[in-house]
C-alpha positions as CSV (number, residue, x, y, z in Angstrom):
1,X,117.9,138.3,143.8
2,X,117.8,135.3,141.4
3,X,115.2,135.3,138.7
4,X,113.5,132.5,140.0
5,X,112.8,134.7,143.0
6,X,111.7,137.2,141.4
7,X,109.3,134.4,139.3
8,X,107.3,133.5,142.5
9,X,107.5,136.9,143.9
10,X,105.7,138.0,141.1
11,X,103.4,135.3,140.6
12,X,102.7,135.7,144.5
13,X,101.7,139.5,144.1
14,X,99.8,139.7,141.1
15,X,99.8,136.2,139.2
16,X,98.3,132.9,139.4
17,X,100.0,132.1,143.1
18,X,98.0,134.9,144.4
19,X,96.7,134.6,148.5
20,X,99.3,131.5,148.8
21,X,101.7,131.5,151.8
22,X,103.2,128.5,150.3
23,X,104.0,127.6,146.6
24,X,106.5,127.1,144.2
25,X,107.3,128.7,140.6
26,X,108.9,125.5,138.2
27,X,110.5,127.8,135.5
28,X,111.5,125.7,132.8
29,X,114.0,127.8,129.7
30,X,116.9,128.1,128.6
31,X,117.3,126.5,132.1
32,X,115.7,125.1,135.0
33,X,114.6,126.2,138.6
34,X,112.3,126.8,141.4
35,X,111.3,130.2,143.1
36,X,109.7,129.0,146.8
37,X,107.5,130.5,148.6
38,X,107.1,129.2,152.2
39,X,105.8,130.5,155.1
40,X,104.7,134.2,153.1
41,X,108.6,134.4,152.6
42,X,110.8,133.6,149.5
43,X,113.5,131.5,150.1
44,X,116.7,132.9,149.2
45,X,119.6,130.8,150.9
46,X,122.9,131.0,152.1
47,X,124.0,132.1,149.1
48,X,120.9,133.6,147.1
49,X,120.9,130.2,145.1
50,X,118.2,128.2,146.8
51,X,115.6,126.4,144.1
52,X,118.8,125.8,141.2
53,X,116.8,122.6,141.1
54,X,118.5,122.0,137.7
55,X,120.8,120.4,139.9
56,X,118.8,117.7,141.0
57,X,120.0,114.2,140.6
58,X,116.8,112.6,138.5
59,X,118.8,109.9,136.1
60,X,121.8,107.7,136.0
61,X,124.3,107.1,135.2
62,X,126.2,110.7,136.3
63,X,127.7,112.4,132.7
64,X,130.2,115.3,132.7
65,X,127.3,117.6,130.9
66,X,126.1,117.5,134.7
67,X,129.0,119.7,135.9
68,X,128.0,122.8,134.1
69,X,124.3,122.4,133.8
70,X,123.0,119.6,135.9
71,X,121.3,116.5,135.5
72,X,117.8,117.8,135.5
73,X,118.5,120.5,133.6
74,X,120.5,118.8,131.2
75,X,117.5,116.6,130.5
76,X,114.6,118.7,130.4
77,X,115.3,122.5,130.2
78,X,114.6,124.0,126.2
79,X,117.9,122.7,125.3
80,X,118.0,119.3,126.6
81,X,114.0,118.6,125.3
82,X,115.8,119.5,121.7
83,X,119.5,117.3,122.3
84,X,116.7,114.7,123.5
85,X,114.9,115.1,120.1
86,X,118.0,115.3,118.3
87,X,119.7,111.9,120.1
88,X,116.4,110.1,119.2
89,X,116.3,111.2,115.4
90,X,119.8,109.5,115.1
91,X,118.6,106.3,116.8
92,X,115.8,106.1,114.7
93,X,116.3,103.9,111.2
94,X,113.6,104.6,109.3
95,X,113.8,108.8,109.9
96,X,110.8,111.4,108.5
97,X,108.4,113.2,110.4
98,X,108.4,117.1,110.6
99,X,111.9,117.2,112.8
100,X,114.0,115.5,110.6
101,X,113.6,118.2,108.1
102,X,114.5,120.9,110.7
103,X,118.2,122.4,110.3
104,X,118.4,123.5,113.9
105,X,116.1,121.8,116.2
106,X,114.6,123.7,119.0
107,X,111.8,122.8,121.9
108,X,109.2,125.1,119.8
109,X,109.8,122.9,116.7
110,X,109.5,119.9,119.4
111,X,106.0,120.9,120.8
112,X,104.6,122.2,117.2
113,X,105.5,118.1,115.5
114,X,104.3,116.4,119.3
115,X,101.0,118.4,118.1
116,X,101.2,116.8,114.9
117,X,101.9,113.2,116.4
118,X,105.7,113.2,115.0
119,X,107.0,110.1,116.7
120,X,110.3,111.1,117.8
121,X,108.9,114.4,118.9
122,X,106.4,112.3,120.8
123,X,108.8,110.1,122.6
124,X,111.1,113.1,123.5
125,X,108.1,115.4,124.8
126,X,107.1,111.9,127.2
127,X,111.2,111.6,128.4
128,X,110.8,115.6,129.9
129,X,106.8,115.3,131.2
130,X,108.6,112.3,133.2
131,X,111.6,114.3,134.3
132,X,108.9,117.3,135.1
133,X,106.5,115.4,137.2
134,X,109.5,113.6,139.0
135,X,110.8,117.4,140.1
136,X,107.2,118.5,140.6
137,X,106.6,115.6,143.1
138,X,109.6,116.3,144.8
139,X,108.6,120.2,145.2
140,X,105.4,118.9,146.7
141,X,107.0,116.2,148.8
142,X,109.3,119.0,150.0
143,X,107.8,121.7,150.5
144,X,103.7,120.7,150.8
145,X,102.7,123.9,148.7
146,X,99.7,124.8,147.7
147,X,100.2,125.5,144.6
148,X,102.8,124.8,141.9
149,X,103.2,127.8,139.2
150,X,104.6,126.0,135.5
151,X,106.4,129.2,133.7
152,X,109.6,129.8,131.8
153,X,110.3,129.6,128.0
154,X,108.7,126.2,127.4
155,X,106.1,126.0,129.4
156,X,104.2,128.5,127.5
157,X,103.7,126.5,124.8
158,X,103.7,123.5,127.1
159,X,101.0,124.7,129.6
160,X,98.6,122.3,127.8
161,X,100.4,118.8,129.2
162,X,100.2,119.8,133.4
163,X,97.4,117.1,133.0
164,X,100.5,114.7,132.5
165,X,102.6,116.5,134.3
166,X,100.4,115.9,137.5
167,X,99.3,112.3,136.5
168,X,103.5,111.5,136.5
169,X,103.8,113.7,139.9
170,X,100.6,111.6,141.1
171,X,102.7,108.7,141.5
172,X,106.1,109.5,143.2
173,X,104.9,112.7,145.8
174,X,103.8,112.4,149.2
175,X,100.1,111.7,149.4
176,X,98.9,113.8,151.5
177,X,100.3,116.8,149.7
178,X,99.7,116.1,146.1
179,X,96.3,115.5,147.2
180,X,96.5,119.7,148.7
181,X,99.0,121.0,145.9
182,X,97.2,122.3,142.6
183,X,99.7,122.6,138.8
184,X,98.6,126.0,137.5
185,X,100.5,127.9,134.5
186,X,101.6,131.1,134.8
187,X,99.1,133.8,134.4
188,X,102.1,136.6,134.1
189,X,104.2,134.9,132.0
190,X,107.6,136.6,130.3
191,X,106.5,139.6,133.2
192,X,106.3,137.4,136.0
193,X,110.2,138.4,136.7
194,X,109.6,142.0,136.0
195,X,106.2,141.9,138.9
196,X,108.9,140.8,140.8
197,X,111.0,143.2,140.9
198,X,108.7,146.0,141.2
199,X,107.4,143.8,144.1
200,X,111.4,143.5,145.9
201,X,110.8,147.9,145.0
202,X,108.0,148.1,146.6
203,X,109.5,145.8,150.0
204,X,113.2,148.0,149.8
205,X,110.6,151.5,149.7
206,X,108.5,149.8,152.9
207,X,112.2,149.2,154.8
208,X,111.8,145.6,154.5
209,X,110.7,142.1,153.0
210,X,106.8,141.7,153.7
211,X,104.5,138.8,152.5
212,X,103.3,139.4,149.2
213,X,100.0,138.8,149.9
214,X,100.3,141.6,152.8
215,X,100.4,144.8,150.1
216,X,96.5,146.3,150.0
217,X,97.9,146.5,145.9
218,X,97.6,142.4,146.5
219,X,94.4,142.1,147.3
């Protein structure tokens, strides 16, 4: 299983999607994608690839980073929230701020000088809540679930802007289901994908795949 699976799966069985039949892990790292729950049942696909949402088309034009990594991910996974810090401290005449005397700029440094009010990190941290709440209102459009789980690398430290990240989502999903949906963080965080995998255990032991609400160790 993919590791987004194994994200949801977790979060499903012992974390903050708990008693949902329907919801969605955004795992935002190194990389980007969705672990979907629908129905009680992880979605795996043809392939075992369903949710590389770090495929999606968000922004234009096309570039040739989006072979490799995709669009989405490109723009707003760890890396890309640093390359967009980066592009913007070269754009930016009059320089300063807490980034610009970084040697090696990462999406840590980024969050720790937004929390200061550095301006580039400011206007690079707005760019990926845009790009998040655009892919969160597409889950919801989607999929209806109710509940959206915010995990992964950056979205530990980043748990604190799902206020924006709804408010952005707010205005492209569906209405009926962002009205239904709830943006939690994770509650299991770096062990969401190892609850997972003692959860697919536990489902390979039983003979089978089973909701994860369904285990008495759920409840």
């Amino acid at each position: 299983d993919s590791d987004r699976a194994a994200y949801i799966l977790g979060e499903a069985w012992q974390g903050a999607a708990r008693g949902c039949r329907n919801a969605a892990f955004l795992a935002v790292g190194t990389g980007i994608g969705a672990g979907i729950l629908a129905d009680g049942r992880v979605l795996r696909g043809a392939g075992g690839v369903a949710g590389a949402i770090g495929w999606w088309a968000l922004d234009r034009p096309y570039e040739a980073d989006y072979r490799t990594r995709g669009c989405f991910e490109s723009r707003a996974s760890g890396h890309g929230l640093a390359e967009a810090a980066r592009r913007l401290l070269g754009e930016r005449a009059e320089g300063g701020g807490r980034l610009s005397a970084a040697a090696c700029i990462t999406a840590r440094d980024v969050l720790e000088a937004y929390d200061h009010g550095d301006q580039t990190a400011v206007a690079a941290v707005r760019q990926a809540v845009e790009l998040w709440g655009m892919a969160a209102a597409n889950l919801v459009s989607l999929l209806n679930p109710e509940r959206i789980v915010f995990g992964g690398g950056v979205f530990g430290p980043a748990a604190r802007l799902l206020a924006d990240i709804r408010a952005e989502a707010q205005q492209w999903a569906q209405p009926v289901s962002i009205g239904q949906v709830e943006f939690v963080a994770s509650m299991l965080g770096g062990d969401a994908g190892l609850y997972g995998a003692a959860r697919l255990a536990i489902e390979a032991a039983e003979g089978g795949e089973s909701p994860p609400e369904a285990s008495p160790a759920a409840r």
